[in-house]
N, C-alpha and C positions, 0 to 999 in steps of 0.2 A: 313546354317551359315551366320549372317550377318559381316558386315564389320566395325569395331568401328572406332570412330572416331580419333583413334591412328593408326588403321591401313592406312589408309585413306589421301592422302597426295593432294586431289585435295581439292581448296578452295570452302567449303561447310562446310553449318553449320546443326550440326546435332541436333534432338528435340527428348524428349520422353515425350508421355504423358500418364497418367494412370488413369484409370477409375474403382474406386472400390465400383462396383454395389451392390444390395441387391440380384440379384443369380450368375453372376459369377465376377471378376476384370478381367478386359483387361488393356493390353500395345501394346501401337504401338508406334514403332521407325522411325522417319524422317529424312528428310533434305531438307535445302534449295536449289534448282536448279533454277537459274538464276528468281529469285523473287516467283518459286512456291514450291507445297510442294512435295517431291514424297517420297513415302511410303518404308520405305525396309522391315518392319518386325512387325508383331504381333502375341502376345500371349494371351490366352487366359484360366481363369482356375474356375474351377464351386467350389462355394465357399458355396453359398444361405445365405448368411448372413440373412435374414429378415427372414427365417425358425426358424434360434434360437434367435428373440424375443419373448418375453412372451406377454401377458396382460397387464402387468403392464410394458411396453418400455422395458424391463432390457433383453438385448445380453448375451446368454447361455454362458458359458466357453468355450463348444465346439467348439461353433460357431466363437468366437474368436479366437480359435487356428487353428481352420480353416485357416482362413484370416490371423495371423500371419505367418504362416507357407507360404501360396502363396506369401507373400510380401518380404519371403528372399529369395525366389528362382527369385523373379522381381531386388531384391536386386543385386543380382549376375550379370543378365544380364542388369543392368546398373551400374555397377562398374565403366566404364570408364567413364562416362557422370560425367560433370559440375553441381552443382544444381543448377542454373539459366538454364538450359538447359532441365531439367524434371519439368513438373506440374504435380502433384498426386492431382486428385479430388472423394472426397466421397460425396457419393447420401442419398436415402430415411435413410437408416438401419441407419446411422452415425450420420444424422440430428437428428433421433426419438429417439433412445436409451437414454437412462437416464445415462447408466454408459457406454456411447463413450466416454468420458475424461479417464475412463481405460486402452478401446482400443488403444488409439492415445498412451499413454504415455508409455505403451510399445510396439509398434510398434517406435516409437522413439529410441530403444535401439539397434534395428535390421535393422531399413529401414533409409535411410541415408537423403533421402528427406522428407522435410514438405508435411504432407496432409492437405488438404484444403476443408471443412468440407461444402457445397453449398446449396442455396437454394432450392425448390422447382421450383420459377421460373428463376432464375439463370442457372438450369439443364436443361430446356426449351431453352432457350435461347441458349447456348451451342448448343444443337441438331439440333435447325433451322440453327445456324451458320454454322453446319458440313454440313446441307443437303442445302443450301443454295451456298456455296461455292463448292460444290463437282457437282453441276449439275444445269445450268443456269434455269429458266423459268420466262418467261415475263408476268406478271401478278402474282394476290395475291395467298399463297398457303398455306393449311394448312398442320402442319407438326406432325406427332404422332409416338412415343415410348412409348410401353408397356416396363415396368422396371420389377424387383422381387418386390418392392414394393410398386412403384408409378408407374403412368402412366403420361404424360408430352403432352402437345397441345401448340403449336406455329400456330399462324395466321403471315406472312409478307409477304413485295414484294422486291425482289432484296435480299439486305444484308439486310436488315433493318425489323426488328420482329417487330411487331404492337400490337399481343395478346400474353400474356402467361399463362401458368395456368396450374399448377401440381397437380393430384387427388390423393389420398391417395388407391390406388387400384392397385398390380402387381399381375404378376402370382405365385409369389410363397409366399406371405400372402392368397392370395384368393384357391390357391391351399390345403394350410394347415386350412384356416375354411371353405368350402365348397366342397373338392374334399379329403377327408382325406385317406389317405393309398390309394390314384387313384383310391379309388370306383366313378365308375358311375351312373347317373340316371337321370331322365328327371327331378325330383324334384330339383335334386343338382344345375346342370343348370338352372332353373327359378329362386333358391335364388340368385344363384351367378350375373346372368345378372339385375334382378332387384335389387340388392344393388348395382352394378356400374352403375345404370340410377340413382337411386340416389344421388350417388354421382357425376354424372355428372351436375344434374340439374341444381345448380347455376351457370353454365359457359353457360348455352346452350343458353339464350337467346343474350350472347353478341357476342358468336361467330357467331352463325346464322346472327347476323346484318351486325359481318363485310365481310363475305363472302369470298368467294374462287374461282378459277379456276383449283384449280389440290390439289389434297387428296392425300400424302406421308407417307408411314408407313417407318419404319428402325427400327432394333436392330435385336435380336435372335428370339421373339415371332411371331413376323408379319414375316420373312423370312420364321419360320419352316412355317407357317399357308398357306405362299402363294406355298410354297415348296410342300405342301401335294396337295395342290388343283390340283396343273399342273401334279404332280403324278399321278393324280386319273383320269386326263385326263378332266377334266372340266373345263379348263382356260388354254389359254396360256397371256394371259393379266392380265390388273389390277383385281384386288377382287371386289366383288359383293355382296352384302346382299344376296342373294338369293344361292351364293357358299357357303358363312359363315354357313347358317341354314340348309344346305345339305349335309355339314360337320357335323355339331351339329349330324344331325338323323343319320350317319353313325356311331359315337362315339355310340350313345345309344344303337347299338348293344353288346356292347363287356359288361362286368360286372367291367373291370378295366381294366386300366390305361397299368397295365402289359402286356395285352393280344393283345395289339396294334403292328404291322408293319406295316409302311406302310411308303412307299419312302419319302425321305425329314423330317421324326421323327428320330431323333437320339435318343437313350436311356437314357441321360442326360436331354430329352425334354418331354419325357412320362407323367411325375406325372405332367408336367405345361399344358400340351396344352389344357385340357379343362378348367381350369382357364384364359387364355391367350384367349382363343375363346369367350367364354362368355366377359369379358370388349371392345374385338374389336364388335363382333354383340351391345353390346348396347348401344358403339361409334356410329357405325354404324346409330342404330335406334334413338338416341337423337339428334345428328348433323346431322342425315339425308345424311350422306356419299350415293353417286351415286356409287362412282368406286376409289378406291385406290391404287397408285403405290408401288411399294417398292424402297429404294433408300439405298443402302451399304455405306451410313454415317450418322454416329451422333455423340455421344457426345463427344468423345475424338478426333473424327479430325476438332471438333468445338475449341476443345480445344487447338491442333495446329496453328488451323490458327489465333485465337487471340494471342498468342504467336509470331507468325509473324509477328501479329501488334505490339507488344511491343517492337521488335526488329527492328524496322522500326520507334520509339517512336509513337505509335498511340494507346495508355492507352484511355479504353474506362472508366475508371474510373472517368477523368476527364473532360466528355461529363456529366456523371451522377451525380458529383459535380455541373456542372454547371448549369445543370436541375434545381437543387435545390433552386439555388440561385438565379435565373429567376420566381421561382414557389413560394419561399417566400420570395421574396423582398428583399434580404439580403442587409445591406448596403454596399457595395460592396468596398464602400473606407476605410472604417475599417476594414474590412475583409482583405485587403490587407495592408494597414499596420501593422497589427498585424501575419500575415502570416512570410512578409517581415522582423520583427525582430525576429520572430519566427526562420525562417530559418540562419539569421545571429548569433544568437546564436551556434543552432547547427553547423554552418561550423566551427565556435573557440573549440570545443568540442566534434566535430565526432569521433576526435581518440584517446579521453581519454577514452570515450565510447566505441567506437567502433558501432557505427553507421553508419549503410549503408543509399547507396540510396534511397531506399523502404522506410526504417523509415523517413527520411525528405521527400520522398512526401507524408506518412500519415500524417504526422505534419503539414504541409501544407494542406491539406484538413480538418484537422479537425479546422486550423485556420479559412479556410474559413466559415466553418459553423458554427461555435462557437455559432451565433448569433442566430439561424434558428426556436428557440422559441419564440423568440419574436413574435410572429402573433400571438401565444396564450394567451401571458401575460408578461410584463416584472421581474412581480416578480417569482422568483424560475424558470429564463428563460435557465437557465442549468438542471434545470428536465425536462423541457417541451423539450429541444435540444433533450437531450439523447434520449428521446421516438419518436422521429420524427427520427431518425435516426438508433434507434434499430428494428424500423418498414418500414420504409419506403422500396421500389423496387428499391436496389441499382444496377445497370447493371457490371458486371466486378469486383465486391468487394463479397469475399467468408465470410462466415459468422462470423468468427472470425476479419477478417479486420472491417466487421461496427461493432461489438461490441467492435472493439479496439475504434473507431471514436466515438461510442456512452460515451465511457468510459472514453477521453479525456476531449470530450464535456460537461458530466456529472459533472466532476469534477475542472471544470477552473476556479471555485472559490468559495470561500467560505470553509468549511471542507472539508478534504478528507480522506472518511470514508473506508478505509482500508480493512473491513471488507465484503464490498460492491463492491471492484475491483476485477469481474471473473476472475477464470482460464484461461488461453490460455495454448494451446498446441503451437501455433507458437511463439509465443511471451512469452520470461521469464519474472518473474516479474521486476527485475531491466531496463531493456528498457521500460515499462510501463510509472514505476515512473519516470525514466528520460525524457521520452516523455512530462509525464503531467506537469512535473515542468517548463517547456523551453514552455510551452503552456499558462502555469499561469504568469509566465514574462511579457510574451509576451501583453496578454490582461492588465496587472496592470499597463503595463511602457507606454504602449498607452491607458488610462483612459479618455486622454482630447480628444481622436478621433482629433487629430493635425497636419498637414504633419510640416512637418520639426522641429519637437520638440525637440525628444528625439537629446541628444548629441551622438558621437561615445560610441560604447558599445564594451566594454572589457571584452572578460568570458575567466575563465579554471578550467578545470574539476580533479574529484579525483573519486573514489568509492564513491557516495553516500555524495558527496558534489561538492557544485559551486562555484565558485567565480566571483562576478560581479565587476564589479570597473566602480564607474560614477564619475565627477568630481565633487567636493565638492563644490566649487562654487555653480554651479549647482541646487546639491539638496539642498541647505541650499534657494534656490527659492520656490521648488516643498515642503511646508509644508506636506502637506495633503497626495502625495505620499510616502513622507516621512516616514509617520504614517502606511499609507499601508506598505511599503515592510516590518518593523519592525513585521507589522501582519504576513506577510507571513510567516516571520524567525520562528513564533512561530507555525505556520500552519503545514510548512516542519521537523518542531523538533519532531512534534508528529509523523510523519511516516520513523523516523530515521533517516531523511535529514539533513544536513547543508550549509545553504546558508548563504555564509560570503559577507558581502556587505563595505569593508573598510572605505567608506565615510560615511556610516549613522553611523559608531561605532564614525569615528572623530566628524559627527554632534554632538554625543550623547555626548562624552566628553567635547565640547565647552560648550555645552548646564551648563556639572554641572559645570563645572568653573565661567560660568554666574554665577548662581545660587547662586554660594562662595563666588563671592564678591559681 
């Protein structure tokens, strides 16, 4: 039994993070000790989510309730926990699924923390952080988890990831189209290894360049595999090409899957380990692996210790903004002035809204990049944003976070087409539209790219309406802004908004008085 952090009266901060794979979800429970992390508890529950996609991405019913049902019994034992205190992240099956927006939105009804939906190399990334931080080594090292439905390769040295790159190949898709019902055979084995050199191929000549000193496996697949080997009395060290394929011919005795014992297989790992065998041999044979360790961390106490850094303010999010804006020129002094009214808005308006933290530093980021199309073209340089942003390798932003920044960017000016603003499962719609509106401000009321232009700015907020107040003097200068924000009014009217601007209604009334006499 662990100890919650109510029972708990020593000062230490406790973390949960969860990890909900393509074959089983894990949680493990932390806390801080005097700056590190020490572990008290995990769980662990076989789920196989990537078992019930189809052909066409679409996650079974079953498969879902599967995964629903693990997530209230994770539900239970993080009752006491903070949600700024758990990160829940989903891998291959969640990213691929066509109808994950199902799953998330009722698991939203039961599970009381946001999941956070990651990339391919983002999940990478994670992994090297876990095995990187869990166990020093001096020099470059490459890092590999077999998943249920990806497999994941990190190249770095120290903390710092250099290569990443996630293949679309785990044990239990490759288990379900090459090892059906755990029949075995030497044929089934050749398709399965030679479609993961395939799929390796495109990574292999850049990883091969950059090189390694130490080969690290982690997770469930590479444990059972180096577990069986030291069983069978053939290693008590790292793995070897030549243990992997002495494995292989040992398998091709038996007719299936079922008929397997053997120390270090547990029964839950039966139907995967010659799936799981075959992508590490033809790892092996394309990166030309000498010897691989094992190391009892990856993605979730990757996901710890960046948690630590947030807690310690050390957002790697905004290393990978600033990449961007080194990488395309961004003009940097408009970027920050329009940031900086950005953000002065929202602080007049947080609590009408109800706006957190989080939400003003993605408002902030996505002021900063606002611009980041312009390298392609400045006409239509909010399409060009958004795709530069929908695509790009963001380090520390889960895949709804960029497509909220893409979604910003896309729309900070000109129509906004309704129609065209994704779903989120973390974000409702009305933080959206308040986001984008206090973004479009921002950019219209800094047009002249000016310091010390704009006058003090005056907001307050309602449901789905703003109120700015400039001084009339003022704008009765700024004609042409003028014209703009009257656009905008009509802009925001179309997506049920109201932005009441006092001084351009008095401009408009002097205006017809003119006009009278």
């Amino acid at each position: 039994m662990i100890t919650t952090p109510q029972q708990d009266n020593a000062a230490s901060a406790y973390m949960a993070a969860v990890d909900l794979g393509s074959n089983s979800f894990h949680m493990v429970i932390a806390r801080i000790v005097q700056g590190d992390i020490q572990l008290l508890h995990r769980e662990k529950q076989k789920v196989q989510l990537a078992e019930g996609l189809n052909d066409d991405l679409v996650l079974s019913e079953e498969a879902i309730e599967r995964g629903l049902t693990v997530l209230r019994q994770f539900a239970d034992t993080l009752q006491p926990f903070a949600p700024q205190s758990v990160r829940v992240i989903a891998t291959y099956t969640l990213r691929r699924a066509k109808n994950a927006a199902t799953f998330l939105r009722r698991a939203k009804t039961l599970f009381p923390f946001p999941i956070e939906v990651i990339s391919g190399q983002e999940e990478a990334r994670f992994i090297y952080q876990g095995v990187a931080h869990f166990e020093h080594f001096d020099g470059k090292r490459l890092v590999m988890d077999i998943g249920g439905g990806s497999t994941e390769f990190a190249i770095g040295e120290g903390s710092q990831p250099l290569r990443l790159a996630s293949r679309n190949m785990g044990c239990v898709s490759y288990a379900k189209t090459h090892f059906g019902a755990g029949k075995i055979s030497s044929r089934r084995f050749q398709r399965a290894i030679v479609q993961a050199e395939q799929e390796l191929e495109p990574i292999v000549s850049s990883f091969r360049a950059s090189g390694w000193q130490q080969a690290v496996g982690t997770s469930g697949t590479i444990k059972t595999i180096r577990d069986i080997v030291v069983g069978l009395g053939w290693s008590q060290g790292p793995l070897e090409l030549t243990q992997l394929l002495q494995l292989k011919d040992y398998l091709l005795k038996f007719d299936s899957c079922d008929e397997l014992q053997l120390t270090g297989l547990t029964e839950d790992r039966k139907l995967l380990i010659c799936s799981g065998l075959s992508i590490l041999i033809a790892a092996f044979q394309m990166l030309q692996i000498e010897q691989l360790v094992y190391v009892d961390a990856a993605l979730r106490e990757g996901v710890l210790y960046e948690m630590t850094d947030r807690l310690q303010h050390l957002d790697i999010r905004e290393q990978s903004i600033q990449s961007l804006v080194q990488r395309y020129a961004i003009d940097q002094a408009q970027a920050e002035r329009v940031k900086q009214t950005a953000l002065q808005l929202l602080a007049q308006v947080k609590d009408s809204w109800q706006l957190t933290d989080e939400a003003a530093l993605l408002l902030g980021f996505a002021a900063t990049v606002y611009e980041i199309g312009l390298q392609i073209n400045s006409s239509g340089v909010q399409k060009h944003s958004a795709y530069i942003l929908q695509n790009a390798n963001l380090p520390g932003f889960n895949q709804e976070q960029q497509q909220l920044l893409a979604c910003l960017v896309r729309f900070h000016r000109r129509k906004i087409r309704a129609d065209e603003i994704p779903y989120f499962s973390l974000y409702e719609l009305p933080l959206v539209i308040n986001l984008l509106v206090l973004l479009r401000l921002a950019v219209l009321l800094n047009q002249k790219r000016r310091d010390e232009f704009l006058p003090e700015l005056q907001a307050s907020a309602r449901v789905q309406s703003l109120q700015l107040q400039l001084p009339l003097s003022w704008l009765q200068q700024q004609t042409v802004l003028a014209a703009d924000l009257q656009q905008e009014q009509k802009s925001l009217k179309k997506i049920a908004f109201k932005l009441d601007i006092p001084a351009l209604q008095d401009l408009n009334d002097a205006q017809l008085n003119q006009d009278a006499v």
